[in-house]
N, C-alpha and C positions, 0 to 999 in steps of 0.2 A: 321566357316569362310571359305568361297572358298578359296581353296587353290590356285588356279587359280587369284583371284584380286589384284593386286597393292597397294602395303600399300604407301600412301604419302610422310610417313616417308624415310620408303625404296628409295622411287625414289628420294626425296629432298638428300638422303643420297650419292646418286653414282654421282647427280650432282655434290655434292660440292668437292668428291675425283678427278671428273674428270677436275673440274673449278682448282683447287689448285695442280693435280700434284701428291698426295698422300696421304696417309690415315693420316700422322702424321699429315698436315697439316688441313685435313679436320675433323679428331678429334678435333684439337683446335678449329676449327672456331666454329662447333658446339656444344663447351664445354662437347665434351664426351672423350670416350677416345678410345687408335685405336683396343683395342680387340671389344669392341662394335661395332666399325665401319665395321671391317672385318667382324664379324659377322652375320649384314646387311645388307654385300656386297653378303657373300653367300650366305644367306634367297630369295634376290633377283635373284643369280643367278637361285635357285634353283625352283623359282616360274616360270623363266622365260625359263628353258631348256637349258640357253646357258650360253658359258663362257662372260661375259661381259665385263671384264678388263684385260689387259697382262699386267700383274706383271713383267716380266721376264729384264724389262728396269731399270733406274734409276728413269724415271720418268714413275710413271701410267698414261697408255694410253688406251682407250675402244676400245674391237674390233669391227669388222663391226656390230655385234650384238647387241654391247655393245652403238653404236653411233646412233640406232635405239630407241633402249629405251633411249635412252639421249634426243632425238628429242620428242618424246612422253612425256616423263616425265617433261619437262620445260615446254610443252604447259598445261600439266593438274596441274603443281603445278601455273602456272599464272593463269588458269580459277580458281583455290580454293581462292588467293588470290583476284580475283578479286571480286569474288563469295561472300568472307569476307566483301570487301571495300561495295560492293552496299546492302548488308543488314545492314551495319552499316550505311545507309542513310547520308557517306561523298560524297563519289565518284559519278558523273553522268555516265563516262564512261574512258576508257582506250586507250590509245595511244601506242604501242609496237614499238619502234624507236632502230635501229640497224646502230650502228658506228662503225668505225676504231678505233683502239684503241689511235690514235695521235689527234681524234677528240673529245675524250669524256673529256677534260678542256678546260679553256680557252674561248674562244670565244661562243663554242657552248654552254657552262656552262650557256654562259652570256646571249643567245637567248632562252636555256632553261625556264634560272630562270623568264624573262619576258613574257616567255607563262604561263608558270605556275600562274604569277602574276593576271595575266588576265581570266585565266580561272582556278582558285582554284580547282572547281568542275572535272577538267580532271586530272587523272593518269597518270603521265609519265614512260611509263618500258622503261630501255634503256637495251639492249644488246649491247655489245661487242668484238671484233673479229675481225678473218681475215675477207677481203673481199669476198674470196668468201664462207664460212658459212654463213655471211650474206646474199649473196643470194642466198643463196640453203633456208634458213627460210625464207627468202620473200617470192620464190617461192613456198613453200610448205603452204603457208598461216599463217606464223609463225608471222610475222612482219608487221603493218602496211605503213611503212616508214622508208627507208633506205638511209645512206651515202656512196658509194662503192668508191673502185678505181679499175680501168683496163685500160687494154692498150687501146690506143682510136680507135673509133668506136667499139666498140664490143658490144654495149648495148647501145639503143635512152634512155635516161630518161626525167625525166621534169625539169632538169638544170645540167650543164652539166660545169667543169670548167678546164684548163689546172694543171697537178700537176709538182709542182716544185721540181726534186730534186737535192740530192746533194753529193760529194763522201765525203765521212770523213774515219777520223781515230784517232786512240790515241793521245795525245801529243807530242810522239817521234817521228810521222808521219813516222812508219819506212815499216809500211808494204809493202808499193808497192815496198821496193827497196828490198824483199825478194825473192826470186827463190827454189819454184814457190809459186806466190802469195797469203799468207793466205787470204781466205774471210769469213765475217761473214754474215749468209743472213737467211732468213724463210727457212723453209721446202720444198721438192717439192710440185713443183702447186702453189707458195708461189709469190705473188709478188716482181718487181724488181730481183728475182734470176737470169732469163735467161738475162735480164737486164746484168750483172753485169759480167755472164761468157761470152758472145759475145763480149761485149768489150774490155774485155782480150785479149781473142783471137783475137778479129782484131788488137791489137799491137803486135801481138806473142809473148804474155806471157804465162806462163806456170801459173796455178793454183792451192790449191787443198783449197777445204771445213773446216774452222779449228772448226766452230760453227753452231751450226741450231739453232734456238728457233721460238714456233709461238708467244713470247709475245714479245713488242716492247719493253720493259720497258729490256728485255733480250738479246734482241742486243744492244741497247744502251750502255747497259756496257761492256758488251765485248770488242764492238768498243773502248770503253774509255781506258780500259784496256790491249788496243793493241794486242789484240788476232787476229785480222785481219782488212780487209778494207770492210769498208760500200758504203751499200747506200741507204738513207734515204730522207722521205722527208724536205724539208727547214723548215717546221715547228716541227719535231723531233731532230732536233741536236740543241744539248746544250753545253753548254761551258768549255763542259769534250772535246770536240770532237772538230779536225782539218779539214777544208775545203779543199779538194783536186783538186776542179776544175779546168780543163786545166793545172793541173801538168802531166807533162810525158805523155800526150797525152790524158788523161782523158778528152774526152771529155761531155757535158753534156747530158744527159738523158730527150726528151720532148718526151717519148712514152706514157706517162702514164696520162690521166686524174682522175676528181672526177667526181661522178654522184650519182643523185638522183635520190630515183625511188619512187613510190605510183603509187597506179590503177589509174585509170580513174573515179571510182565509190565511190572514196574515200571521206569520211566524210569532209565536210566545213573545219572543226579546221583540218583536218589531213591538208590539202590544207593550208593553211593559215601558219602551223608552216615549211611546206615545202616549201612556200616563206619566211617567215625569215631566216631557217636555207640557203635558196639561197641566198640572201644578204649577209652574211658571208662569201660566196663563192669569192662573186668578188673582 
């Protein structure tokens, strides 16, 4: 065997450590266990020359090398599956759709399931994620159809809608009357972050960072659990969570829209689920 090729395994295996966080977890999903995993973390690093993941945090993170092969490795582990689906003579073809992570129930679920209904013969792969991962994989030709959010103007797509959001906090609502203000928010580059310190600052308050996560399902609790003050969208807060609008000066947040994006050259059905998922929008 070259020792040089990509084993599937392998790459399906550093995915799943990097989608989960860590090896404990990424043993379980794959019902192995974590000496096996690490030990196909190294096989890989060591086919590939470089260190792939920094251990050295709580959570495992990949490094720039490591987010190279990740980008590689999802696209050739979806051509295999794909690869599977059309020799098994179900699938016609594939739809690669890329959401927020506040978009992927609910409503879209419900525009999903009736595309689906309609055209059995299409594959729906959803991705999930920040905003702008998703479109760094649009652009790299990873995805054929994406739901983003960014501050407005900053990208024409083909629908385009204002995002609502909103400040919350825990049920004690205590955070804003703390000094200096706990905030719970993404990571840098992270949407709504710069959001959230500017407006601080323009009441001259004093700040500091008590939480980062990129997953939403990870600031939502936080916020719940009073670790600091949010801000999310209207359709992310849940009834753990205190609305803080126009308290103590908070005021609202309309910088940020949603947008859709697909080529111009894009398949009928890709067009077609990009108008339903646009009616959802409005």
């Amino acid at each position: 065997m070259n020792p040089r090729l990509f084993d599937l395994d392998l790459l399906r295996t550093i995915v799943m450590v990097a989608d989960s966080g860590s090896f404990t977890a990424a043993a379980t999903r794959l019902h192995s266990t974590q000496s096996t995993i690490s030990q196909k973390i190294r096989r890989l690093e060591e086919i590939a020359g470089h260190r792939l993941l920094d251990r050295s945090h709580r959570e495992v993170k990949p490094t720039d090398e490591g987010e190279t092969v990740l980008g590689y490795a999802r696209r050739m582990l979806a051509l295999n599956e794909e690869l599977l689906d059309v020799l098994a003579g179900e699938i016609d073809s594939t739809i690669r759709l890329g959401l927020p992570d506040d978009f992927v129930s609910g409503p879209t679920t419900r525009v999903l399931s009736l595309f689906s209904r309609q055209y059995p013969q299409i594959k729906l792969e959803v991705t999930s994620g920040l905003s702008r991962d998703l479109c760094q994989s649009y652009d790299q030709g990873e995805l054929d159809l994406v739901i983003i959010k960014q501050r407005r103007y900053s990208r024409a797509g083909v629908a385009c809608s204002s995002e609502t959001l909103r400040w919350i906090d825990g049920h004690n609502a205590a955070s804003l009357f703390r000094d200096p203000v706990p905030i719970v928010t993404f990571p840098p580059r992270g949407l709504y972050r710069e959001e959230m310190i500017n407006a601080l600052e323009m009441l001259g308050r004093r700040w500091q960072i008590s939480f980062t996560s990129s997953s939403l399902s990870g600031i939502q609790a936080a916020v719940a659990e009073g670790m600091g003050l949010g801000l999310l969208p209207a359709r992310a807060v849940t009834d753990q969570h205190v609305v803080l609008d126009n308290i103590c000066g908070l005021a609202p947040v309309n910088s940020m829209e949603v947008v859709i994006l697909h080529r111009p050259t894009a398949d009928a059905r890709i067009r077609e689920l990009s108008e339903l998922l646009e009616g959802m929008l409005e």
